[in-house]
NUDO-798004 format. One record per residue: x, y, z of N, C-alpha, C, CB in turn; residue in one letter. Coordinates in steps of 0.001 Angstrom, whole numbers, padded with zeros to 6 digits, always signed. Glycine has a CB too. Layout:
N
XYZXYZXYZXYZa/...
END
This chain:
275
+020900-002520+019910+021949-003460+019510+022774-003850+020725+022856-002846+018413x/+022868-005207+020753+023973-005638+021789+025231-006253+021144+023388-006725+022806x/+026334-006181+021479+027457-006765+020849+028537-007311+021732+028012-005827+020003x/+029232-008684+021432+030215-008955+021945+031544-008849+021267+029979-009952+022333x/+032728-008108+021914+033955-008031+020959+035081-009073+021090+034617-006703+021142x/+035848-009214+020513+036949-010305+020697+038172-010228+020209+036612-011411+020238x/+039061-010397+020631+040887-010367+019783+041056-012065+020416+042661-008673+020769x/+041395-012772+019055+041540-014440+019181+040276-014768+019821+042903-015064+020164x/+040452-015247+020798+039338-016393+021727+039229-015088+023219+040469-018660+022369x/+039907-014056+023188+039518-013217+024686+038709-011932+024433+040980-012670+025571x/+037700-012191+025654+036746-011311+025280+037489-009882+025522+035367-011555+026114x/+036977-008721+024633+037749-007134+024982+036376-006525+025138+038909-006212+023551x/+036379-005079+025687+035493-004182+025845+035163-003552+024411+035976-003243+026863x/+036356-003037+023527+036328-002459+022557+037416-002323+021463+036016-001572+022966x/+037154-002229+020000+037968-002514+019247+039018-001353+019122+037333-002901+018162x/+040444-001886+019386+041323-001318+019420+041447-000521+018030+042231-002142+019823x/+042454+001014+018641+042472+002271+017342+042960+001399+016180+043731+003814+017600x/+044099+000685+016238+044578+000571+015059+044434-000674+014565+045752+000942+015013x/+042760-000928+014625+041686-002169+014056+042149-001813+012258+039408-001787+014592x/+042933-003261+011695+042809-002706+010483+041368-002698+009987+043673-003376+009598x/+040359-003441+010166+038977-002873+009864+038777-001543+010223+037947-003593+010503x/+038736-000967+011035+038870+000332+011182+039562+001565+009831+039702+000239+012424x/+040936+001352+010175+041106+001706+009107+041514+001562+007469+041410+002076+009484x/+040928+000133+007364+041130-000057+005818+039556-001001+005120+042868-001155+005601x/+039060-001672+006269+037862-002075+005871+038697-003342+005668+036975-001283+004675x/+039557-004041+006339+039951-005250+006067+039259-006024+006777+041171-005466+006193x/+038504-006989+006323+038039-007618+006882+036468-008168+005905+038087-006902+008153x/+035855-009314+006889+034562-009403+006238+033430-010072+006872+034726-009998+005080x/+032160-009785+007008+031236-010092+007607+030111-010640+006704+030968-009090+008341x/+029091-011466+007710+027346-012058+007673+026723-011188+008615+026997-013836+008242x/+025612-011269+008020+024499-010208+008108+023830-012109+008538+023866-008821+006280x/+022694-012363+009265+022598-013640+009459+020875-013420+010304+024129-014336+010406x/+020256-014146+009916+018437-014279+010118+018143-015013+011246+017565-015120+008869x/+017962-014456+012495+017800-015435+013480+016475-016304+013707+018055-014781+014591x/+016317-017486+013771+014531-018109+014162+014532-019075+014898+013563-018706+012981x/+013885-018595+016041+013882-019862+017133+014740-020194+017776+013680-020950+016771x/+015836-019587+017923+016886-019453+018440+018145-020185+017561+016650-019897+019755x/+017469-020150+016275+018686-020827+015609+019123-020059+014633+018459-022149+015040x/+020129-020354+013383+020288-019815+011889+020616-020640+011021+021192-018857+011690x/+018709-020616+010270+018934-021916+009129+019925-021660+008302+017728-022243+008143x/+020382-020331+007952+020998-020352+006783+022721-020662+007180+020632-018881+005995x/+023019-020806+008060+024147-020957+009088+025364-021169+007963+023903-022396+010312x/+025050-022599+007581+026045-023383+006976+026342-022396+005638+025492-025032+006648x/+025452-021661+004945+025842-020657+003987+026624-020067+003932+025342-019983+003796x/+026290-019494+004962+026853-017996+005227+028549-018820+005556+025842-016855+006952x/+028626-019164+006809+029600-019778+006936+030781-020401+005707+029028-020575+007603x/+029879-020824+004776+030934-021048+003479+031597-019551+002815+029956-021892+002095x/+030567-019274+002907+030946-017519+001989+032090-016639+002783+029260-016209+002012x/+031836-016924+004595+032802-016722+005287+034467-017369+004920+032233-017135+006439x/+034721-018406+004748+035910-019109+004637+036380-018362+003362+035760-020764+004553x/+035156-018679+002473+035687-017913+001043+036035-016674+001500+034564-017716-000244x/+035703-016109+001937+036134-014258+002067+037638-014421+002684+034888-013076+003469x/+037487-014784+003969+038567-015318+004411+040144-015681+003456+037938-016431+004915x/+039607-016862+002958+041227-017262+002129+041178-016461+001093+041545-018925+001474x/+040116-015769+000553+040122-014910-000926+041333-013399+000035+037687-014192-001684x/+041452-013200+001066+042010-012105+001657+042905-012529+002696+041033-011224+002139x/+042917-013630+002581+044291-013848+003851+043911-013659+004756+045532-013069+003979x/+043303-013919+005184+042523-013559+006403+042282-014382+007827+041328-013386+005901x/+042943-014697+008391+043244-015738+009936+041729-015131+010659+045220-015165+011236x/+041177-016830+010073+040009-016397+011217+039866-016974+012849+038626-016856+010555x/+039257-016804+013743+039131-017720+015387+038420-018940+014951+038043-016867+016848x/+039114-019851+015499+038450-021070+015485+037201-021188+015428+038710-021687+016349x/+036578-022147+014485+035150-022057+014016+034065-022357+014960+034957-022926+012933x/+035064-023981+015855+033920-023962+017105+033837-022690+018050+034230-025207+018151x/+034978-022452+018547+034996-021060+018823+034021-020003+018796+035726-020684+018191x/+033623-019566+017237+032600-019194+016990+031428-019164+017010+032643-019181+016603x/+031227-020805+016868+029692-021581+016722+029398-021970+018251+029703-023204+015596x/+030383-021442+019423+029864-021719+020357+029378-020353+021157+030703-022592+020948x/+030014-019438+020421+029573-017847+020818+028149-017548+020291+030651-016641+020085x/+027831-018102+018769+026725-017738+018179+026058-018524+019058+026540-017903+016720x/+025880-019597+019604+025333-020459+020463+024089-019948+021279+026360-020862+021297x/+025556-019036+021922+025071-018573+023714+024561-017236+023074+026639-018319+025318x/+024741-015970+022450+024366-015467+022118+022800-015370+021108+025278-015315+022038x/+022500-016273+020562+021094-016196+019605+019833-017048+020622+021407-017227+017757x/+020728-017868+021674+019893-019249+022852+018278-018299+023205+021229-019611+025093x/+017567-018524+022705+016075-018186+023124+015320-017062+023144+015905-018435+024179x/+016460-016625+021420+015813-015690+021139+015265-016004+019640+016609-014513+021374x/+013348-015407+019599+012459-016093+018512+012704-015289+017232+010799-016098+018905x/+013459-014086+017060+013455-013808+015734+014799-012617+015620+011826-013254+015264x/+015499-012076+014910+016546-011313+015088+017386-011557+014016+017137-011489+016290x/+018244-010361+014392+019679-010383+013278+020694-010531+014103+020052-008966+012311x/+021637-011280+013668+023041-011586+014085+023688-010853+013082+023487-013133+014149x/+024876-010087+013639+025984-009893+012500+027590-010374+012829+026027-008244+012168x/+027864-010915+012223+029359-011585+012633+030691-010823+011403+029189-013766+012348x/+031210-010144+012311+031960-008972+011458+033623-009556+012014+031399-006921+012064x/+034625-010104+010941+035963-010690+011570+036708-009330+010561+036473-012817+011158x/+038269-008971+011277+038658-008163+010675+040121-008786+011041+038133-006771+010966x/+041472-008224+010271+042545-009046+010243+043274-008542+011535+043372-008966+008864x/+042333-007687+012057+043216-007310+013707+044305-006229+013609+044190-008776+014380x/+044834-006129+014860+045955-004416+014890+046511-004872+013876+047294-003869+016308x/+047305-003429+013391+048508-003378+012415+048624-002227+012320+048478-003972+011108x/+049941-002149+012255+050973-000663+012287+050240+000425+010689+053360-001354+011881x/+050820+000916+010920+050443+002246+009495+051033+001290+008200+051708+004294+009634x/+050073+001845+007095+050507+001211+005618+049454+000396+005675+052046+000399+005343x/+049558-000009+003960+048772-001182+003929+049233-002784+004018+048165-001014+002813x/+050293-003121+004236+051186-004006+004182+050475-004570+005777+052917-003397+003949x/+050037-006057+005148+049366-006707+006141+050369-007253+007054+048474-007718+005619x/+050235-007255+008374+051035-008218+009635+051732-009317+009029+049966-008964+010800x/+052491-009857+009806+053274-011071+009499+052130-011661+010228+054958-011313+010008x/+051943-011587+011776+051107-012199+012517+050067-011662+013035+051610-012641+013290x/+049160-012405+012597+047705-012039+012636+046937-012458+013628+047073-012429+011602x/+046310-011409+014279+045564-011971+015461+043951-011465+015306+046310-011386+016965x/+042978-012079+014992+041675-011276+014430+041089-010921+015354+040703-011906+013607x/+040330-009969+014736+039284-008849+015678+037962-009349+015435+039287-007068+015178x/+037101-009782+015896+035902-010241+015843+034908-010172+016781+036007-011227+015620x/+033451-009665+016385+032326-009298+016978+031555-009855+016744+031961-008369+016911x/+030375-009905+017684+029051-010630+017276+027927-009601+017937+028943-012375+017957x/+027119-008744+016814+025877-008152+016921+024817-008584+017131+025645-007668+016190x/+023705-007917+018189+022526-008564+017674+021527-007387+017405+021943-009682+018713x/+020901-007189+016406+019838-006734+016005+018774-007215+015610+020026-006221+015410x/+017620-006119+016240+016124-006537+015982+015703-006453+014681+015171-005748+016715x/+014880-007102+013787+014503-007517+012354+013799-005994+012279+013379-009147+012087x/+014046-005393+010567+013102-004315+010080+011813-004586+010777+012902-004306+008469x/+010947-003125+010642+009913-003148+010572+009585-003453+010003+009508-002667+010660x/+007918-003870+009875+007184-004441+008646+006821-003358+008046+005987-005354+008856x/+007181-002989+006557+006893-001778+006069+005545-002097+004907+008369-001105+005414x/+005546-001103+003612+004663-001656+002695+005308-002757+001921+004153-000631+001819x/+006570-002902+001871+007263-003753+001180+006670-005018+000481+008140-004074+001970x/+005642-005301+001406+004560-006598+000726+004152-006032-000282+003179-007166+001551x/+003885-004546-000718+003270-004601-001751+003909-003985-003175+002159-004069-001367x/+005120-004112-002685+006251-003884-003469+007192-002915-003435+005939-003827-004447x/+008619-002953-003938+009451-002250-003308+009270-001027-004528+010971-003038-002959x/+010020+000257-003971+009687+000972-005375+010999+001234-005519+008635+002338-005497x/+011882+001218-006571+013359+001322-006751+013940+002555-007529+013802+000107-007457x/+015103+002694-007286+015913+003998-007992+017078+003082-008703+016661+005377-006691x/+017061+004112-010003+018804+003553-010725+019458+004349-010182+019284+003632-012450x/+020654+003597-009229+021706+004687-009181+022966+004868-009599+021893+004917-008239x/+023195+006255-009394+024231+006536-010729+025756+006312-010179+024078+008334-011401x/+025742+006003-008655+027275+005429-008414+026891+003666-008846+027962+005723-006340x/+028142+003308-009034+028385+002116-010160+029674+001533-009359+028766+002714-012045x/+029255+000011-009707+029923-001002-008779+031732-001022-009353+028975-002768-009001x/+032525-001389-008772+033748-001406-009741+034142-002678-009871+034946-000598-009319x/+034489-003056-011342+034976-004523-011720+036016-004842-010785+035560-004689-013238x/+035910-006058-009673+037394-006090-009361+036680-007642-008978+038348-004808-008034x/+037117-008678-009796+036974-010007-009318+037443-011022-008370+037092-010422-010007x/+038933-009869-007823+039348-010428-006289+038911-010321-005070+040313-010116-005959x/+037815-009225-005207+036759-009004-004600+035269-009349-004473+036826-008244-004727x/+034876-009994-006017+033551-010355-006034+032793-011240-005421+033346-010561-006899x/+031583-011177-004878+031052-012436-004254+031525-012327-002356+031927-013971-005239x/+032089-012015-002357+032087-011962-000634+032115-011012+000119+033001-012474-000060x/+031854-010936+000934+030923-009929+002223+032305-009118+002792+029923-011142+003899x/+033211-009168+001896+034443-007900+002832+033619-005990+002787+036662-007795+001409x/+034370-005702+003768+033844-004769+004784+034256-003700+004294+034221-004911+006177x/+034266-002976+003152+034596-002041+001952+033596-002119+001333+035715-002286+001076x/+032420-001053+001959+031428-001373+001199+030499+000530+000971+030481-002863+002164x/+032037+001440+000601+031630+002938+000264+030943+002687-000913+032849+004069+000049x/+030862+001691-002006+029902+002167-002946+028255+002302-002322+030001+001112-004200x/+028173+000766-001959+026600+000798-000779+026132+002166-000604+026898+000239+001043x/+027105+002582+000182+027118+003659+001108+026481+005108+000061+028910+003823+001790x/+027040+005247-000692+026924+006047-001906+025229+005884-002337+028091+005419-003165x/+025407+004450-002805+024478+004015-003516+022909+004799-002439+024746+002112-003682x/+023291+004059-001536+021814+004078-000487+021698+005712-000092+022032+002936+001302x/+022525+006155-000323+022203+008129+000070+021287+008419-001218+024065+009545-000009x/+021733+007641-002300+020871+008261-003572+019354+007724-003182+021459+007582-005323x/+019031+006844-002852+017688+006258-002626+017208+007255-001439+017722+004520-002195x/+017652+007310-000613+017301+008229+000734+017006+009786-000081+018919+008308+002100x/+017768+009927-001157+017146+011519-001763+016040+010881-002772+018551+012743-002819x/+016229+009931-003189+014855+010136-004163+013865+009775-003613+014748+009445-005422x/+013824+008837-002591+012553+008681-001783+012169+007686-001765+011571+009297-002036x/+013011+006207-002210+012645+005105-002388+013266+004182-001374+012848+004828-003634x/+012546+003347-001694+012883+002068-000592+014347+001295-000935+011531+000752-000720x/+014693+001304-002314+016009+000340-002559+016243+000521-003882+015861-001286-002254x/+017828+001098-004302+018619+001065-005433+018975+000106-006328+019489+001386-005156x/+018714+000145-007865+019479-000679-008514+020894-000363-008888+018850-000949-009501x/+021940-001233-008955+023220-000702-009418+023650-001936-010177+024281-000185-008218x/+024352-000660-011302+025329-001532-012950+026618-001345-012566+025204-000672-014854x/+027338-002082-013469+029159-001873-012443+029224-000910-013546+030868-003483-012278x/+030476-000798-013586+031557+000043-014444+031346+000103-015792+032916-000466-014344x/+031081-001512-016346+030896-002076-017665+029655-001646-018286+030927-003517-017623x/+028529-001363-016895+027446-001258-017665+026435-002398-017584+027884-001086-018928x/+026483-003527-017193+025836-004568-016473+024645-004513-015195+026912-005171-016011x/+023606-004262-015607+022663-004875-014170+023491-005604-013011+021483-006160-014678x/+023695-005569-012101+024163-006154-011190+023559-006523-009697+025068-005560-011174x/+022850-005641-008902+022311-006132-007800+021497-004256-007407+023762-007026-006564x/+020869-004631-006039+020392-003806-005335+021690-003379-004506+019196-004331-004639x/+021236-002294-003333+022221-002383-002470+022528-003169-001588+022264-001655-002021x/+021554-003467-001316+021595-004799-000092+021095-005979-000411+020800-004568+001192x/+020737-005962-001353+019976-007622-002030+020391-008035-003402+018156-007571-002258x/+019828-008925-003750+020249-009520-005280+018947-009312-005780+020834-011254-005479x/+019251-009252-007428+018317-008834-008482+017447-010176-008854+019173-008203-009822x/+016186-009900-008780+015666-011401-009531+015088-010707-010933+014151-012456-008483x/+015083-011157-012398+013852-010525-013351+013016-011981-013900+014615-009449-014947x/+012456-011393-013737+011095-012220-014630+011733-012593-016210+009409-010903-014886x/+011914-012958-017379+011443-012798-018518+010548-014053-019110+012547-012460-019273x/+009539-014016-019291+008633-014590-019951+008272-015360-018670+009039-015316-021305x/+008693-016666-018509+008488-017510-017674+010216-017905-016994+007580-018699-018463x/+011025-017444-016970+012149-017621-016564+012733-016574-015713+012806-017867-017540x/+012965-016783-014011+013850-016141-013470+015371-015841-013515+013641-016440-012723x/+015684-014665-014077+017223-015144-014003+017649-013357-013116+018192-015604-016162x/+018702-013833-012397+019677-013020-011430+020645-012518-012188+020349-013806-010298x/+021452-011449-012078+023240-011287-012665+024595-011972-012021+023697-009689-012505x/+025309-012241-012570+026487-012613-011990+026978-011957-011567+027204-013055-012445x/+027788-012355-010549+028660-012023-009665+029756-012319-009831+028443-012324-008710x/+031242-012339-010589+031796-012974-010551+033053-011755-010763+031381-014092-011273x/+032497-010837-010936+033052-009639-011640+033113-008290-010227+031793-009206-013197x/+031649-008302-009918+031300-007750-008947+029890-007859-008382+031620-006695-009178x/+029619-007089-006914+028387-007727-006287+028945-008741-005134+027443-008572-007491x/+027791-009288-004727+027979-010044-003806+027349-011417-004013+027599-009416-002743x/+027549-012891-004053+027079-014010-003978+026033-014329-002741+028170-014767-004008x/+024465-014208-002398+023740-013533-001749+023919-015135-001257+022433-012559-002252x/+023723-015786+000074+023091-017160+000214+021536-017462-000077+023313-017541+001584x/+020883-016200-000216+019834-016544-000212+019546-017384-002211+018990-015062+000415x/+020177-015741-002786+020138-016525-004290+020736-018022-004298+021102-015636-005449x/+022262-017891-003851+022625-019358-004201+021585-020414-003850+023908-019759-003477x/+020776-020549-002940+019983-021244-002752+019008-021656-003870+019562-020792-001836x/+018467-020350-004455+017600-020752-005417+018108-020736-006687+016527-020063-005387x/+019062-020740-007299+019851-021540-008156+020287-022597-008538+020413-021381-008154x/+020417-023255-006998+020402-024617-006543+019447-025354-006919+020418-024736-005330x/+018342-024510-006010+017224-025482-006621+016621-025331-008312+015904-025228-005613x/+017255-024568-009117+016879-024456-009954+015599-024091-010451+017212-025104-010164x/+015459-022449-009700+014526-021814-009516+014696-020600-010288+014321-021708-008271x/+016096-020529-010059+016447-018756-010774+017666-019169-011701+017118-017208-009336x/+017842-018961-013068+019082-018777-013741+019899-017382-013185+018738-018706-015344x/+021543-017708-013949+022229-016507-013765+022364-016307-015518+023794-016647-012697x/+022184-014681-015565+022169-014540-017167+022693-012932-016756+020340-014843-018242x/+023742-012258-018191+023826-010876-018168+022459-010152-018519+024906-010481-019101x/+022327-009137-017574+021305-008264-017431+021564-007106-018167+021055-007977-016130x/+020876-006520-019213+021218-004914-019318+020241-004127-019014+021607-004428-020614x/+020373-002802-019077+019459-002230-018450+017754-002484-018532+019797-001101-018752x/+017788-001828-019918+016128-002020-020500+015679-003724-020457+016009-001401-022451x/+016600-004562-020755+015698-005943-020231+015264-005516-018865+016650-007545-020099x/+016044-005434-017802+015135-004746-016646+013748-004611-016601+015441-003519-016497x/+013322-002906-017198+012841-002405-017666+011572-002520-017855+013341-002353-018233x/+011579-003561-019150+010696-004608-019854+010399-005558-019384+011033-005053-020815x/+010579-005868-017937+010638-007368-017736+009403-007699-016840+012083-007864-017015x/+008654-008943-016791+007144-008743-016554+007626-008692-014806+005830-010261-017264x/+008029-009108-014276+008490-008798-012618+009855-008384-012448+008383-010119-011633x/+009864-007646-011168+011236-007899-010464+010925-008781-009031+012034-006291-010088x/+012415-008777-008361+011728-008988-007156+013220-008951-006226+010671-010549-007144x/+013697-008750-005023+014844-008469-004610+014620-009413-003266+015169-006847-004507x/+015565-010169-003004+016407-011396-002161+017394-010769-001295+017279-012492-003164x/+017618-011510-000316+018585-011464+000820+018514-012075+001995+018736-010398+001172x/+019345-012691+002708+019320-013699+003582+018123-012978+005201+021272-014074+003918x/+018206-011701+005270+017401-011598+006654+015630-011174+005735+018298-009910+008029x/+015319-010369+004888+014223-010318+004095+013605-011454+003237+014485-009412+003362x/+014442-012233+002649+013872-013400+001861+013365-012640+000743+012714-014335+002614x/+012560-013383-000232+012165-012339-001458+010809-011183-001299+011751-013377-002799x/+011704-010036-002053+010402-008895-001874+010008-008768-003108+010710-007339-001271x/+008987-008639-003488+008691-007721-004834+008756-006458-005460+007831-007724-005007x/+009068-005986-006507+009057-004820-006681+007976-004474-007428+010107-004451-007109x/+007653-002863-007207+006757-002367-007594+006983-001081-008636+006136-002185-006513x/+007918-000917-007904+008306+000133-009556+009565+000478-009465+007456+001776-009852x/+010321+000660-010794+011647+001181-011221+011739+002562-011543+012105+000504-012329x/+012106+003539-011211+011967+004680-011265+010423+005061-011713+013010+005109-012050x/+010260+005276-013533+009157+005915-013674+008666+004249-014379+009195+007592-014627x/+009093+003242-014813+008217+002136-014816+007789+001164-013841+008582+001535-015566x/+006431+000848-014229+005651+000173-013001+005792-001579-013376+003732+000806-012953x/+005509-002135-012290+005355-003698-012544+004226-004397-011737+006716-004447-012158x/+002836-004822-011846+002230-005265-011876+002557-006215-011053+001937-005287-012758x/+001799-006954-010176+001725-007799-008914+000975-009369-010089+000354-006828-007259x/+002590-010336-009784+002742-011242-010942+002766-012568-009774+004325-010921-012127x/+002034-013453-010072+001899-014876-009169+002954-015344-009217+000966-015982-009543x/+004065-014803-009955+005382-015874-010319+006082-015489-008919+006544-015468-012015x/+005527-014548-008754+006588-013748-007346+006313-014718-005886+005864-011641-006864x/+004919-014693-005843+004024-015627-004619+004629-016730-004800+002303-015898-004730x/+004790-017293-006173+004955-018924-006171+006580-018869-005628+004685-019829-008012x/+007549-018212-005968+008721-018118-005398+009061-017748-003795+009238-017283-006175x/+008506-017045-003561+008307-016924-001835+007323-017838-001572+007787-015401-001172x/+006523-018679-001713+005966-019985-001101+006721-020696-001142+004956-020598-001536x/+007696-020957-002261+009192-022335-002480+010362-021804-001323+010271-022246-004633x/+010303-020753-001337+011367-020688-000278+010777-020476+001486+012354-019307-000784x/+009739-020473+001205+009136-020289+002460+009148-021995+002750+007508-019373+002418x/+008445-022839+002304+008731-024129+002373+010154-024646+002829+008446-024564+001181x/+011539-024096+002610+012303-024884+002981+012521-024192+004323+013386-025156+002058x/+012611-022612+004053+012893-021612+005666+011363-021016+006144+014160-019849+005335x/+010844-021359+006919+009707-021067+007095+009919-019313+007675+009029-022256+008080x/+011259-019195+008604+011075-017846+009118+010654-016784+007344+012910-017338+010152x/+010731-017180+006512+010315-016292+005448+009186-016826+004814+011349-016047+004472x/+008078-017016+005853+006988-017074+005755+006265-015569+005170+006655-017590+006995x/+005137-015194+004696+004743-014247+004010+004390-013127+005443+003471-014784+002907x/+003802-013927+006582+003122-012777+007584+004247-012282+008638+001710-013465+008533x/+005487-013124+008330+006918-012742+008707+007638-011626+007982+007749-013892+008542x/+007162-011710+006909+007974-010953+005872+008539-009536+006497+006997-010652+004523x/+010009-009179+006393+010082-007412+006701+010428-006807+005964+010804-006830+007605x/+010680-005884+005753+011241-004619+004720+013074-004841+004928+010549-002609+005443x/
END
């Protein structure tokens, strides 16, 4: 990993102790798919950014600013992860945000997963930490993300590649790091987010195109459902292969959906594909 740090527009060596990201997780970041030295999904992410932003008060660095750092930083390189992590900058003890805000902001670069079996489907765990309803939070990428954290230790003990998680209510809601797709009959539909989870760019995309509905999920529809398949802006869609002790069968509906999105982003081409 290489990273550049920043307070406003001047470059720093390192993020100061009393980063309120540091200590409160204020703040919020993109996880971002590099190809060819560019990021198709740019303009996405970037919206979901602003949203996080004014949803938290959040003073971000000027956007060209930004878009001229991502610039020089991603310039001629053919495949990668960017992560762009803004946080609301120093502040004294408490939670009582600054009057004046000066943001803390980085730009990562990381190399894309390995290519794992993942092509031939993911195999998943239910896990038993559970998302919490808080809708001032839902949908955007802020940097408070101990359930994840929780969540993905349970997968690391059972031995699987990626967690499902229900909030509080009891709702299907997402993976840890991706969004839920199910099959039923001939209809894709995802869970909302509106409650909790995250608004993925990759799903919004295919919603857009009117590829995937949003519908409440409960568990056993899951379950029962002739596919899964799990989304996210640097993987694109994976398939799943099994839910704990039920299996799911390798369904063309899955191919035909990663060929539609491969068509508009080619970096999520099938022999690209990573884990």
């Amino acid at each position: 990993m290489t990273a550049r740090i920043f307070i406003g527009e001047t470059a720093v060596n390192a993020v100061p102790a009393d980063d309120r990201g540091l200590a409160y997780g204020d703040g919020v970041f993109e996880t971002m798919r590099m190809h060819a030295g560019e990021l198709p999904l740019w303009s996405r992410h970037r919206a979901r950014l602003f949203e996080g932003a004014r949803r938290l008060g959040l003073a971000l660095p000027p956007i060209d600013v930004i878009e001229a750092h991502i610039g020089e930083a991603i310039a001629g390189i053919d495949a990668g992860m960017l992560k762009l992590l803004v946080t609301r900058g120093s502040g004294g003890r408490g939670y009582a945000p600054p009057a004046d805000q000066v943001p803390t902001w980085m730009l990562a670069l990381h190399p894309l997963p390995a290519t794992s079996t993942s092509l031939n489907g993911l195999r998943l765990h239910w896990c038993q930490t559970r998302l919490a309803v808080q809708p001032a939070l839902a949908g955007i990428k802020h940097c408070n993300r101990l359930e994840q954290v929780l969540a993905r230790a349970e997968c690391e003990q059972a031995g699987c590649d990626e967690g499902l998680m229900q909030s509080t209510a009891g709702d299907v809601v997402c993976a840890t790091t991706a969004n839920l797709l199910v099959l039923l009959v001939d209809r894709w539909i995802t869970p909302p987010v509106e409650a909790c989870g995250v608004a993925g760019v990759c799903r919004s995309w295919l919603i857009e195109q009117g590829l995937v509905e949003v519908g409440v999920l409960a568990p056993h529809a899951v379950e029962t459902a002739d596919a899964l398949a799990l989304c996210n802006a640097v993987r694109g869609i994976l398939p799943v292969s099994s839910l704990g002790v039920v299996e799911y069968r390798q369904h063309p509906a899955v191919a035909a959906l990663q060929a539609q999105l491969a068509v508009a982003f080619p970096m999520f081409q099938l022999h690209k594909e990573v884990a």
